[in-house]
Legacy VTK file of the C-alpha trace (Angstrom):
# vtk DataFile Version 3.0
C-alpha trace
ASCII
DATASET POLYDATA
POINTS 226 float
126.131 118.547 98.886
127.023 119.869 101.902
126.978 118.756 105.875
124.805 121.774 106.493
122.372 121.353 103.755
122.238 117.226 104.473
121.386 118.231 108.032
118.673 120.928 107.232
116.881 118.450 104.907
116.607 116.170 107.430
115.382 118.776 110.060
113.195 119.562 107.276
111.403 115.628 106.968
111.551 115.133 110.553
109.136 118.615 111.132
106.911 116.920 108.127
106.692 113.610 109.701
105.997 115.272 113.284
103.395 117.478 111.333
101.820 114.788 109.777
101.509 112.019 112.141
99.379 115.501 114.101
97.102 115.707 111.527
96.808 111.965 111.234
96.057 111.285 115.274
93.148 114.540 115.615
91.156 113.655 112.238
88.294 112.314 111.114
87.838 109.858 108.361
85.085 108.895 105.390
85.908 106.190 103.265
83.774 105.295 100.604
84.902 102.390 98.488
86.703 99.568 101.042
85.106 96.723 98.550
87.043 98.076 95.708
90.609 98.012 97.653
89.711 94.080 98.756
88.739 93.189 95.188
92.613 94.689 94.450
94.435 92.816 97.274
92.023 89.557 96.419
93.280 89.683 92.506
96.591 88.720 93.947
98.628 91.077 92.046
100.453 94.016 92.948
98.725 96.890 93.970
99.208 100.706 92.763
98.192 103.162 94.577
97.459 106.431 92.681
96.296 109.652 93.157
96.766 113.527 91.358
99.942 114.934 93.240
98.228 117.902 95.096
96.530 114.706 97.142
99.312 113.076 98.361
99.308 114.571 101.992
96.278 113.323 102.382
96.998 109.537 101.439
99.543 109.747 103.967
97.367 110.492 106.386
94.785 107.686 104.982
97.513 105.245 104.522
98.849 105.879 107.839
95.775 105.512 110.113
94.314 102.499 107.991
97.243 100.752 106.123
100.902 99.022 107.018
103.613 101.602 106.089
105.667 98.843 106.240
104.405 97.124 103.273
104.631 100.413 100.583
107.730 100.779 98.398
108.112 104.390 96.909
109.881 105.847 94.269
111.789 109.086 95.724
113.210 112.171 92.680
117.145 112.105 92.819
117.114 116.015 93.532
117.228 117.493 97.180
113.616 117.263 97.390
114.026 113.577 97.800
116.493 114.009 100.757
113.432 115.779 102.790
110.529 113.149 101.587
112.657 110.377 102.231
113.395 111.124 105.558
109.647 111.438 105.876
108.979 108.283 104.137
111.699 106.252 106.336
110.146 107.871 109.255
106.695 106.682 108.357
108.776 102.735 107.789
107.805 103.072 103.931
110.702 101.695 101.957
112.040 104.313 99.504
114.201 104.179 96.238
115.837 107.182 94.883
115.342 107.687 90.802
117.418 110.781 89.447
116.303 110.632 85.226
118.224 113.998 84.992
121.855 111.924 86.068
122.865 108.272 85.850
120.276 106.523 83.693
121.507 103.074 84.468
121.340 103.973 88.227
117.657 105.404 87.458
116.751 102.059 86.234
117.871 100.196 88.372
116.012 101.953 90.788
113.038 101.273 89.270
113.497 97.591 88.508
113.809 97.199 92.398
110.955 98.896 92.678
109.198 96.314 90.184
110.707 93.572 92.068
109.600 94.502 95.461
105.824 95.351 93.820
105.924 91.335 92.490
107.670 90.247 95.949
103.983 91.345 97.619
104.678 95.326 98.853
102.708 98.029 97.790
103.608 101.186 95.942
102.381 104.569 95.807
102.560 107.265 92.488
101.344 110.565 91.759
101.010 110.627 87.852
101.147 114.182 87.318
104.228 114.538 89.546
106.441 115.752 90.547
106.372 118.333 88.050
103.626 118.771 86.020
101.866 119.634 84.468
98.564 118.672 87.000
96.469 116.566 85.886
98.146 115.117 83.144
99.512 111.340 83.927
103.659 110.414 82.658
104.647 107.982 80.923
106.149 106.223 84.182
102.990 105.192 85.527
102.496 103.157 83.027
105.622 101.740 82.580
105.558 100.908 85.883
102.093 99.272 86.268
102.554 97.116 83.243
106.118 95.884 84.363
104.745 94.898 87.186
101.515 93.208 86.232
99.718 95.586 89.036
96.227 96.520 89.399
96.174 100.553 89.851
94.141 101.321 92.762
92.693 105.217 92.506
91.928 107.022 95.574
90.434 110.921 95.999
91.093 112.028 99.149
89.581 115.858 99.872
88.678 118.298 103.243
87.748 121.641 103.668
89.711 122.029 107.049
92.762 123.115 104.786
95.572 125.124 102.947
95.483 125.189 99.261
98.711 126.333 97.687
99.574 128.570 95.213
101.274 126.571 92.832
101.181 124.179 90.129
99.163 121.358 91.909
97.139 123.456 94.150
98.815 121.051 97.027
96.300 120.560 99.771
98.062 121.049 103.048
95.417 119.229 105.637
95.244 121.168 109.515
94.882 119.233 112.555
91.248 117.636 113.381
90.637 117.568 109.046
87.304 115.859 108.442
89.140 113.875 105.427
86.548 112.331 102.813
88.720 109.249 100.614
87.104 107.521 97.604
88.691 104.939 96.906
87.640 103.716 92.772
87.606 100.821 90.867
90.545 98.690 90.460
92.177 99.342 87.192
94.223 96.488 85.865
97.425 97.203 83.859
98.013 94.363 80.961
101.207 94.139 79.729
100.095 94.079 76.452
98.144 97.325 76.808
98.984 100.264 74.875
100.730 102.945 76.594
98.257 106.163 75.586
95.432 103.881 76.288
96.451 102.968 79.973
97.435 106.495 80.816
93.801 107.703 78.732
91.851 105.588 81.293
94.211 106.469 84.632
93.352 109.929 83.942
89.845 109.067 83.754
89.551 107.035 87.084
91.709 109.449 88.771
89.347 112.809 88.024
86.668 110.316 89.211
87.870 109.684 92.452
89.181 112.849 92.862
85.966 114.929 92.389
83.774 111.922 94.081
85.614 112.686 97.425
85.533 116.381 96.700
81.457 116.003 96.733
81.892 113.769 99.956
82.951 116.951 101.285
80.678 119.709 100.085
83.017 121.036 97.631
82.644 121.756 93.841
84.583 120.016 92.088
87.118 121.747 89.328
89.651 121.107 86.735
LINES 1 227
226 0 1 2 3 4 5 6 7 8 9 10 11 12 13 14 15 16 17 18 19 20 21 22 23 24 25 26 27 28 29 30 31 32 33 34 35 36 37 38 39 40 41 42 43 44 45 46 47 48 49 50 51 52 53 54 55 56 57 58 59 60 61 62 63 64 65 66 67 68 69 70 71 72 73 74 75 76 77 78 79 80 81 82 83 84 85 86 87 88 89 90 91 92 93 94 95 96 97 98 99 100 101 102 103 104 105 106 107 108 109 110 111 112 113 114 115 116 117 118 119 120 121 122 123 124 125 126 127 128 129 130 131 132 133 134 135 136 137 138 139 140 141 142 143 144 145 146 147 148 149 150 151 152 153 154 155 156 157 158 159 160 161 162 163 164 165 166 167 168 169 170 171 172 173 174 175 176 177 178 179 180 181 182 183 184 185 186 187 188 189 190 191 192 193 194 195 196 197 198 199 200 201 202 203 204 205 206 207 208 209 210 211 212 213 214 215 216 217 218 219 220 221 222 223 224 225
């Protein structure tokens, strides 16, 4: 990789960190659903954040005005997408961990058990099943790995506003303006047993996450949608 490209990627997280702390400082919040994140952080185990991918602007901007960056661990792709994000996760003082499943599997693991370790050691972490990829809506196997591994509780959160850009792409990626009226549901914590089967845990995250999803999308006067 070259100097050039290293330097434009981080041009490109430091414009998406200055963009987002904007839309962060001018908006306006809803939460519905701050009993269900105390009844996570009271069951003393780790907690999960999760959300569909196309929200995940919007959690930063929830997670920034109301939680400790400092505290969230994140799991990064290995490709030069993860260069930009995690110069906008440093930025935001999230701790980020790199995992490339298309090179070094040993390193990608590795990556991941640190992640586990740093869930158990008290930090939060943040995924978006259905990324970063796709197909939307439809939860990975990782998320489940990951959840049971750790013992966590998966916390779901819809986050939604109509002051907006919706791309045209896999995800429909919401792209929040400054002063968004944001509208965050936060759902029922979802514990992930060890001993769980795989297809059921990932049945039941898709479940919670559509719920939370379309609850915050009726928060805000939109129809929800598939």
């Amino acid at each position: 990789m070259s100097d050039l490209g290293n330097r434009w990627r981080q041009i490109q997280g430091t414009a998406l960190y200055a963009y987002s702390r904007l839309v962060t400082r001018t908006a306006r919040f809803r939460v519905e659903g701050w009993e269900q994140m105390e009844a996570a952080e009271a069951s003393g185990r780790p907690v999960l954040w999760a959300m569909w991918h196309g929200q995940l602007m919007g959690f930063v901007s929830f997670g920034d005005r109301f939680l400790e960056n400092e505290d969230f661990v994140a799991v990064m792709v290995g490709d030069e997408r993860g260069d930009t994000l995690g110069m906008f996760a440093r930025r935001l003082r999230g701790r980020v961990f790199r995992v490339d499943m298309g090179g070094n599997p040993f390193a990608a693991g590795r990556a991941v058990l640190r992640v586990i370790q740093e869930m158990k050691a008290g930090r939060q972490s943040i995924i978006a099943p259905d990324g970063p990829d796709g197909p939307a809506f439809v939860p990975k196997p990782g998320v489940a790995f990951l959840a049971r591994k750790a013992g966590a509780v998966i916390l779901p959160l819809g986050v939604w506003t109509r002051q907006a850009y919706q791309l045209r792409r896999w995800d429909r990626y919401l792209v929040p303006t400054p002063f968004a009226h944001f509208h965050v549901k936060i759902g029922q914590p979802l514990p992930a047993e060890p001993q769980m089967e795989r297809e059921t845990l990932l049945v039941q995250i898709e479940e919670v996450l559509h719920a939370a999803r379309e609850r915050a999308m009726v928060l805000a006067g939109a129809r929800p949608w598939r």
